[in-house]
C-alpha positions in Angstrom: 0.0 0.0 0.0 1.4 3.4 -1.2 2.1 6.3 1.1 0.5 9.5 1.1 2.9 11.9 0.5 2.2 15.2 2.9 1.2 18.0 1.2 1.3 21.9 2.1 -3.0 21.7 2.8 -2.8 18.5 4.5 -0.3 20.3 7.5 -2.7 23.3 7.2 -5.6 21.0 7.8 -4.1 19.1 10.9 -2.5 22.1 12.7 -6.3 24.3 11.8 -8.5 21.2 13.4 -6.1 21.6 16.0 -7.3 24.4 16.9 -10.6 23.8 16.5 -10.3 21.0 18.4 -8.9 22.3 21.2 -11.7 25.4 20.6 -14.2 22.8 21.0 -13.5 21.1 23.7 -13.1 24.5 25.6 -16.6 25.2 24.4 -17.8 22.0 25.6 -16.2 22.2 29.1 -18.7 24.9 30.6 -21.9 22.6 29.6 -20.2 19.2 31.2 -22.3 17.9 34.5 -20.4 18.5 37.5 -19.4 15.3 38.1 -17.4 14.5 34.9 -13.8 15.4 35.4 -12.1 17.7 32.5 -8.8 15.7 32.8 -6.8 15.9 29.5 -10.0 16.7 27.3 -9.1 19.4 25.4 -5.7 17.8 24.8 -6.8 14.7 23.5 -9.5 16.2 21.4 -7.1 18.9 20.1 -4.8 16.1 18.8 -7.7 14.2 17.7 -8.3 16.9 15.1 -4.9 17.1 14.0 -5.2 13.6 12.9 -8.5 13.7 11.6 -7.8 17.2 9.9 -4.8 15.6 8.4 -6.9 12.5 7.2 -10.5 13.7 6.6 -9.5 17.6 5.2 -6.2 17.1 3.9 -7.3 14.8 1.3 -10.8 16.8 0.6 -9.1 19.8 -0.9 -9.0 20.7 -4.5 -12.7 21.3 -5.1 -13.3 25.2 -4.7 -14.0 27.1 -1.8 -18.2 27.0 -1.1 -17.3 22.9 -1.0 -13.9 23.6 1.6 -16.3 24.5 4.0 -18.6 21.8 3.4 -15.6 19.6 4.1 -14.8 21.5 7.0 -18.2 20.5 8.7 -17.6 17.4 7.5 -14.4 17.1 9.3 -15.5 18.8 12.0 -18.5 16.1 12.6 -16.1 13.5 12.1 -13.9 14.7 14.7 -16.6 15.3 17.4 -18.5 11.6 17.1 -14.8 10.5 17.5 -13.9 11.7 20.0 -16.8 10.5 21.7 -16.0 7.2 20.7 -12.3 7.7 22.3 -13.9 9.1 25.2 -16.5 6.3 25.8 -13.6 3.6 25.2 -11.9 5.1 27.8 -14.3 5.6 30.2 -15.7 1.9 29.7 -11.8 0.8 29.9 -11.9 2.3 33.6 -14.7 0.7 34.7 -13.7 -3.0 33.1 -11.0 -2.9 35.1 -12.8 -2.7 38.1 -15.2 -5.7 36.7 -18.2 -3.5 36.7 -19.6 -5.5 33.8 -21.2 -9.1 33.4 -19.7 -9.9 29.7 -17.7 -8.0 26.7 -21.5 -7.2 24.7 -22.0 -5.3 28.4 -19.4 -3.3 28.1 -19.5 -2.9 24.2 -22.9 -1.0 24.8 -22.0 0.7 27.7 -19.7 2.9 25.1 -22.6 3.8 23.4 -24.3 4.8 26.5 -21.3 6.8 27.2 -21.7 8.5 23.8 -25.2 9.6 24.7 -24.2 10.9 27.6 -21.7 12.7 26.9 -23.4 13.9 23.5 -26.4 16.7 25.1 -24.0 19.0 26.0 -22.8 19.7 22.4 -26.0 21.1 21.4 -25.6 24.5 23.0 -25.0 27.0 21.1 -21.2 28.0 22.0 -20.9 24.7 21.0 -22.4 24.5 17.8 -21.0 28.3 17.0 -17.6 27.4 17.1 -18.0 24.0 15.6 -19.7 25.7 12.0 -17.6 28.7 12.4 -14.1 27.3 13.2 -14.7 24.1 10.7 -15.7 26.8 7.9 -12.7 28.8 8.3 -10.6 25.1 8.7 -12.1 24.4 5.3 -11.1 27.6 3.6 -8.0 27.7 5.3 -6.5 24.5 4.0 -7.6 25.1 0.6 -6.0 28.0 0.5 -2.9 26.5 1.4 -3.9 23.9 -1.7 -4.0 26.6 -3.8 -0.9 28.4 -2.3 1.4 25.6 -2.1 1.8 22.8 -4.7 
């Protein structure tokens, strides 16, 4: 399998969803229950959309500008269901350890139920501002640097 060479907009991409990310999460933080510990969550996130900006953005340039921020909201959906996913893992990690489930389907669904719980908070609307907002300018930003840089 052939490697993907890095590109000018695919850096642009990572480092922007970065940002975002990070922007995100500190968005989200506020509108967590009080009994969920912050811990490394706007780390983790912020590296989470370095990676997916790299992989999700970086390869969706090209296409014009009105579709850059299409991607953008794309990526930026991408990055926030993932990062639930990462989140629930975790959290459903913790509590096998301490044999708090009766089989591996129990614990499988318990992620999910972790994703719901963790998803309400998202739908405020700092949330949702920075999320179109910051994946917009994402988009535009890292075809620009397609344009720019070839």
């Amino acid at each position: 399998m052939p490697t993907e060479m890095p590109t000018g907009a695919k850096a642009m991409a990572a480092v922007s969803f970065v940002v975002v990310g990070w922007l995100i999460a500190n968005a989200y933080v506020p509108n967590m229950p009080e009994a969920q510990s912050v811990g490394a969550l706007r780390e983790l996130t912020a590296v989470l959309g370095g990676i997916i900006g790299w992989k999700v953005m970086g390869t969706s340039v090209g296409k014009g500008y009105v579709r850059a921020i299409g991607s953008g909201w794309k990526t930026v959906i991408v990055l926030i269901f993932m990062a639930l996913l990462f989140f629930g893992i975790y959290e459903m990690l913790q509590e096998s350890v301490k044999m708090r489930y009766d089989g591996p389907f129990d614990a499988i669904i318990d992620i999910f139920a972790r994703m719901l719980d963790r998803a309400p908070p998202l739908l405020s609307a700092n949330v949702l501002a920075v999320a179109l907002i910051g994946g917009g300018i994402a988009g535009i930003m890292a075809e620009n640097a397609n344009r720019r840089w070839r």
